[in-house]
C-alpha positions in Angstrom: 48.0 31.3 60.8 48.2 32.7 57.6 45.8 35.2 58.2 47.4 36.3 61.2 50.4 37.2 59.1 48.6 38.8 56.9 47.1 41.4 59.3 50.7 41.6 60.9 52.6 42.5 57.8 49.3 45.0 56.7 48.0 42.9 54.0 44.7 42.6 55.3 43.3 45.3 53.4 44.0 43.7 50.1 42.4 40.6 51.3 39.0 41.7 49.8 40.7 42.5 46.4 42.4 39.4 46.3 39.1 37.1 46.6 37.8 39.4 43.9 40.7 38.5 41.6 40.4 35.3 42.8 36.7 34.8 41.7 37.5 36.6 38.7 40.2 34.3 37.6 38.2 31.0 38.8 35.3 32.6 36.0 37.4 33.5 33.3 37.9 31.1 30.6 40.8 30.5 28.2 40.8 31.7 25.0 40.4 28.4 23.1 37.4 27.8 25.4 36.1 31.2 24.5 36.3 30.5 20.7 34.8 27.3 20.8 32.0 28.4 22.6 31.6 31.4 20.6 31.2 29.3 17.5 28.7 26.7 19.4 26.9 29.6 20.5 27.0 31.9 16.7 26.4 28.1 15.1 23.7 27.8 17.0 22.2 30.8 16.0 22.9 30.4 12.6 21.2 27.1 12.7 17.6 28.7 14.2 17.6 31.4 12.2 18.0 29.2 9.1 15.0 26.4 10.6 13.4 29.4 11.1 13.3 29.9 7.2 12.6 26.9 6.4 9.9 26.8 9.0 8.3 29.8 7.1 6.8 27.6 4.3 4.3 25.6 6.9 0.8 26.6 6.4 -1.0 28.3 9.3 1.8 28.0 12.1 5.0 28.7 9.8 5.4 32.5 10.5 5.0 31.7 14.3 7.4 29.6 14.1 9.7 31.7 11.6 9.1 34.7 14.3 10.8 32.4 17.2 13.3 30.8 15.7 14.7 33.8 13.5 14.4 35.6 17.0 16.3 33.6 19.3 18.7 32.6 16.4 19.7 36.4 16.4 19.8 36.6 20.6 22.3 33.4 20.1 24.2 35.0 17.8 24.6 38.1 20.0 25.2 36.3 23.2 28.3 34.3 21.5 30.2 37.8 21.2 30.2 37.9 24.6 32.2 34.8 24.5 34.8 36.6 22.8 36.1 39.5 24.6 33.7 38.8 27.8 30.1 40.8 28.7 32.0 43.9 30.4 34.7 44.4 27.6 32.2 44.2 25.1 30.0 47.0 27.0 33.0 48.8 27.2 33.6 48.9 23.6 30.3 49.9 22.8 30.8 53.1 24.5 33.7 54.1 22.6 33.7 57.3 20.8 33.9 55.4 17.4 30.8 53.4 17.6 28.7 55.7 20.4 26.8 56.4 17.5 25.9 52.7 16.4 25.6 51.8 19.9 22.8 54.1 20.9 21.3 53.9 17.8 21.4 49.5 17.3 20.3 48.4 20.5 17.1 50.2 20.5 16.3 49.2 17.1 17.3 46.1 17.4 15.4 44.7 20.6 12.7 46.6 19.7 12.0 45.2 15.9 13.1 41.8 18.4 10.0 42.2 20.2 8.2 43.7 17.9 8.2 40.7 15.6 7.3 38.5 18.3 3.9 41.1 18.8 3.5 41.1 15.4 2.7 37.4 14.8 1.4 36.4 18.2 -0.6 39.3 18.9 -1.5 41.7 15.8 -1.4 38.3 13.5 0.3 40.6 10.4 3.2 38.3 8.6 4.4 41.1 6.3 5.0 43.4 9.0 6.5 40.4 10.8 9.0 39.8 7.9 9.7 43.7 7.5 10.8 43.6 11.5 12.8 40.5 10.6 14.7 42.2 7.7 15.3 45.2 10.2 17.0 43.1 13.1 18.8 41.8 10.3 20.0 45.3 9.1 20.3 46.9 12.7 22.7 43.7 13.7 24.7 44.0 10.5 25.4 47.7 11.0 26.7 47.5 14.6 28.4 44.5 13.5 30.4 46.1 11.0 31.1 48.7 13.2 34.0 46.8 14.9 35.8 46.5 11.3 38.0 49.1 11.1 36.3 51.6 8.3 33.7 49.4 7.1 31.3 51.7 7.5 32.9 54.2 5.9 33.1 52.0 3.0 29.4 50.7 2.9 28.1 54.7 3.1 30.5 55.2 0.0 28.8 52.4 -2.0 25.7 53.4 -0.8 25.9 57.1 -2.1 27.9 56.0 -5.0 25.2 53.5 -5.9 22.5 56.5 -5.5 23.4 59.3 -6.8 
């Protein structure tokens, strides 16, 4: 009955934007539900990356182990800003003019020193270039990280060429 109404007043059209606002609001979370599963989920990363270090230390199968953990303790820690402000925000915000620059420029560093630190233990066996892709997830992550604080990158290239020249 109701849909007979529907099509009688002219609402039908919407009907296929309304079920896709309605499975948009049945998979949206609440904000407090967001935050505590960004922090499980940036916790949790935290937590690998850090076994991952300590994991270093074991003879023979610590750097394999080091290379895993440190690597899916940074994908965790990526995936919880999704939680945040949601996968498709977040995309969107990359591709603002502000950080275009860190967006292009991070993701391709950053999944490739991801995989190349897994081809660098398992495959080429070379823990010193293993660490050096480590230390460069590390700094690609922390520079399109900081590129969502409002001048902060300003202010690190300042210290930087201050502490150079």
């Amino acid at each position: 009955m109701d849909k007979l109404r529907r099509v009688l007043s002219g609402q039908e059209e919407n009907e296929e934007l309304g079920l896709t606002a309605q499975v948009l609001d049945a998979t949206t979370l609440s904000y407090s539900t967001r935050v505590k599963w960004f922090v499980i989920c940036f916790a949790g990363g935290i937590l690998c990356s850090i076994l991952g270090s300590a994991l270093l230390f074991i003879p023979h199968t610590g750097i394999k182990l080091f290379a895993i953990f440190y690597t899916l303790g940074n994908i965790a820690a990526l995936a919880s800003t999704c939680f945040l402000m949601g996968p498709l925000k977040q995309l969107k915000r990359m591709f603002e003019p502000t950080r275009l620059i860190a967006t292009i420029v991070m993701p391709g560093k950053y999944f490739l020193c991801l995989i190349l630190t897994l081809c660098a233990v398992f495959w080429w066996h070379k823990k010193g270039l293993a660490i050096i892709f480590c230390i460069l997830q590390f700094l690609a992550m922390t520079w399109y990280s900081i590129s969502y604080i409002p001048f902060a990158r300003d202010a690190v290239m300042k210290c930087f060429t201050t502490c150079l020249s």
